[in-house]
C-alpha atoms as an extended CHARMM CRD file, in Angstrom:
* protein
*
        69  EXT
         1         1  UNK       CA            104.3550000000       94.8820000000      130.1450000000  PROA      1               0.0000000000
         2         2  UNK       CA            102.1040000000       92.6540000000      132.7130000000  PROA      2               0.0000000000
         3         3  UNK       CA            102.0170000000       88.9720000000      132.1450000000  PROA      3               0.0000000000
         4         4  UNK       CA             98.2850000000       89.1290000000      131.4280000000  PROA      4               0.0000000000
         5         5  UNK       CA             99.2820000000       91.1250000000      128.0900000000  PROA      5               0.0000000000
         6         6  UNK       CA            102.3840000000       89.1140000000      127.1640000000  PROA      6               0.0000000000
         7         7  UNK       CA            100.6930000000       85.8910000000      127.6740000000  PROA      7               0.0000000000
         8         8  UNK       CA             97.7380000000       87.0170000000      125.2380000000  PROA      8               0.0000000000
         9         9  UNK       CA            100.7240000000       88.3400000000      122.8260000000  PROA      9               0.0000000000
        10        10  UNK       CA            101.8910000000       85.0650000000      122.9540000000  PROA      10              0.0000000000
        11        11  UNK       CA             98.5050000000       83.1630000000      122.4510000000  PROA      11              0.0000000000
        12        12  UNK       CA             97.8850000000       85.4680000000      119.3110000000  PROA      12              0.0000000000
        13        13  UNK       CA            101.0170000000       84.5170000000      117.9890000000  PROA      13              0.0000000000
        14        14  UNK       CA            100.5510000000       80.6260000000      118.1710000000  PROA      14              0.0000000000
        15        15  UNK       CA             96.6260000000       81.3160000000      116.6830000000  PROA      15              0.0000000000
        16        16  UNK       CA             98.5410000000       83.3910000000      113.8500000000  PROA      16              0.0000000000
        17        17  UNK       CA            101.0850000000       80.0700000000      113.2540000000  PROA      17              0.0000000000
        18        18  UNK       CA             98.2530000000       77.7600000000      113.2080000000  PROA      18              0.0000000000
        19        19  UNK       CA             95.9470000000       79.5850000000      110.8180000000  PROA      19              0.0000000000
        20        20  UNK       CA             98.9580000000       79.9990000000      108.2000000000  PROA      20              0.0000000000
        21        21  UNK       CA             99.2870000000       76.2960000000      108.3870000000  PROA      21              0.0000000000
        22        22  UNK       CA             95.7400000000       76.0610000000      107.6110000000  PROA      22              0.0000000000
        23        23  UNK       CA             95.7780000000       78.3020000000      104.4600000000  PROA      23              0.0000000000
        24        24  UNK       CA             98.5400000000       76.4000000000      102.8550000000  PROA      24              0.0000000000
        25        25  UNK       CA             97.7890000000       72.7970000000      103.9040000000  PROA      25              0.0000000000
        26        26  UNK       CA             95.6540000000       70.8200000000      101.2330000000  PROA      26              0.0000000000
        27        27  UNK       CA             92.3660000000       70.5390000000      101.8380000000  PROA      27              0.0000000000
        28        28  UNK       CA             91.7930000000       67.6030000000       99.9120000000  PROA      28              0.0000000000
        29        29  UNK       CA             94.0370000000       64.1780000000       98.8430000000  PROA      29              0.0000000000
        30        30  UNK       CA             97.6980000000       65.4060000000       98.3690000000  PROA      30              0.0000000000
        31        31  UNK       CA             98.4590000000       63.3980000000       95.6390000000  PROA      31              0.0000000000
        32        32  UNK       CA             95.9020000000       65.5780000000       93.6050000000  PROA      32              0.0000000000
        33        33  UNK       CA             98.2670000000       68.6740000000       93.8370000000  PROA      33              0.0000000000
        34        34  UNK       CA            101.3360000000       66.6770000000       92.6170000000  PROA      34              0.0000000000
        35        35  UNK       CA            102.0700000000       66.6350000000       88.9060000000  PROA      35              0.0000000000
        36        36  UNK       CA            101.3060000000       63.3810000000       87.1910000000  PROA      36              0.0000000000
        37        37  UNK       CA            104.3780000000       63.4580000000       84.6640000000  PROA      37              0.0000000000
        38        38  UNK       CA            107.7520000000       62.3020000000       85.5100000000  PROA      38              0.0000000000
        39        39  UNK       CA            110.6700000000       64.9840000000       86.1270000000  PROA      39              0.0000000000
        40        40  UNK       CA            111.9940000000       64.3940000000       82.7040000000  PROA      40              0.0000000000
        41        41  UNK       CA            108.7990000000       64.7490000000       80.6880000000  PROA      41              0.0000000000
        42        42  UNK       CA            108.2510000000       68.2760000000       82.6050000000  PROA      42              0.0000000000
        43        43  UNK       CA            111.8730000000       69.8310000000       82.2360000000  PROA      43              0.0000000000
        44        44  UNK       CA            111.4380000000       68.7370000000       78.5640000000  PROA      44              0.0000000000
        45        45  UNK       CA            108.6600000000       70.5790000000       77.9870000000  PROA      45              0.0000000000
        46        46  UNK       CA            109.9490000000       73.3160000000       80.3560000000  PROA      46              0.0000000000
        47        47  UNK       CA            113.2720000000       73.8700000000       78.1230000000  PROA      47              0.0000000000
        48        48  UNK       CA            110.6360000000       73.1410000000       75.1480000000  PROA      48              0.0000000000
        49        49  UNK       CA            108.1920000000       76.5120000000       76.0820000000  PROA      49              0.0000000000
        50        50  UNK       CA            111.8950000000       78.5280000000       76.9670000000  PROA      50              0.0000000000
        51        51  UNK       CA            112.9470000000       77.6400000000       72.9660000000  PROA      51              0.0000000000
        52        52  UNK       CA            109.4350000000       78.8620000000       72.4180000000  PROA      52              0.0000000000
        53        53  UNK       CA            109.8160000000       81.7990000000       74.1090000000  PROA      53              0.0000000000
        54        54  UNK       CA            113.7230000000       82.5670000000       72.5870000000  PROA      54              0.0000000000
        55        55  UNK       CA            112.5190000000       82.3320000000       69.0350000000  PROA      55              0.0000000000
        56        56  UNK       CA            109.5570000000       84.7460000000       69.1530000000  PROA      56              0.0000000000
        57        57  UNK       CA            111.7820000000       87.3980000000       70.8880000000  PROA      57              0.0000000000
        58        58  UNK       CA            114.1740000000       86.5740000000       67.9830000000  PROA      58              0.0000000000
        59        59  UNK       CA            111.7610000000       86.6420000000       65.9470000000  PROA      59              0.0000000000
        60        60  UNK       CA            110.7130000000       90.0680000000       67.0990000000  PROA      60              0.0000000000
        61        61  UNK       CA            113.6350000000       91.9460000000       67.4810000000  PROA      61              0.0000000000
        62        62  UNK       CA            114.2610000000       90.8390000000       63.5830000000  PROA      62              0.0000000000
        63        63  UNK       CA            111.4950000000       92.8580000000       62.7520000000  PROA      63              0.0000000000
        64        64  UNK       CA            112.2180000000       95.7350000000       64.8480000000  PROA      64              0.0000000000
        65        65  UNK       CA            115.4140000000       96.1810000000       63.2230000000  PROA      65              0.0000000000
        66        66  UNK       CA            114.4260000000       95.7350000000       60.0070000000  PROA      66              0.0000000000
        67        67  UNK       CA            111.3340000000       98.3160000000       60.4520000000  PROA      67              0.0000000000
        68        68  UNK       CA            113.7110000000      100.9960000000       61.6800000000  PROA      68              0.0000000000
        69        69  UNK       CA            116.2440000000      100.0510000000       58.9170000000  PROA      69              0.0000000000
């Protein structure tokens, strides 16, 4: 390989690492993006929606049994 092709190799690969930086970096205030209720309030809800979630599958599999019984 000449130098002329691995130093355009390498140039491609630092333009590649740059634009990925670009596509995930905010484009606007970061504080926007971060969520405005504390860590308890969210894993509350969080464990809230799974007992959600738990009882309709119950709920569910209740009346699959009992429509094939």
């Amino acid at each position: 390989m000449s130098m002329k092709t691995a130093e355009t190799r390498k140039y491609f690969g630092v333009m590649q690492g740059l634009s990925s930086i670009g596509q995930i970096w905010p484009s606007g205030q970061y504080e926007e993006y971060l969520p405005s209720q504390s860590q308890q309030v969210r894993i509350s809800q969080y464990w809230n929606a799974s007992g959600e979630y738990l009882k309709q599958a119950e709920a569910q599999v209740k009346a699959n049994i009992k429509a094939q019984g």
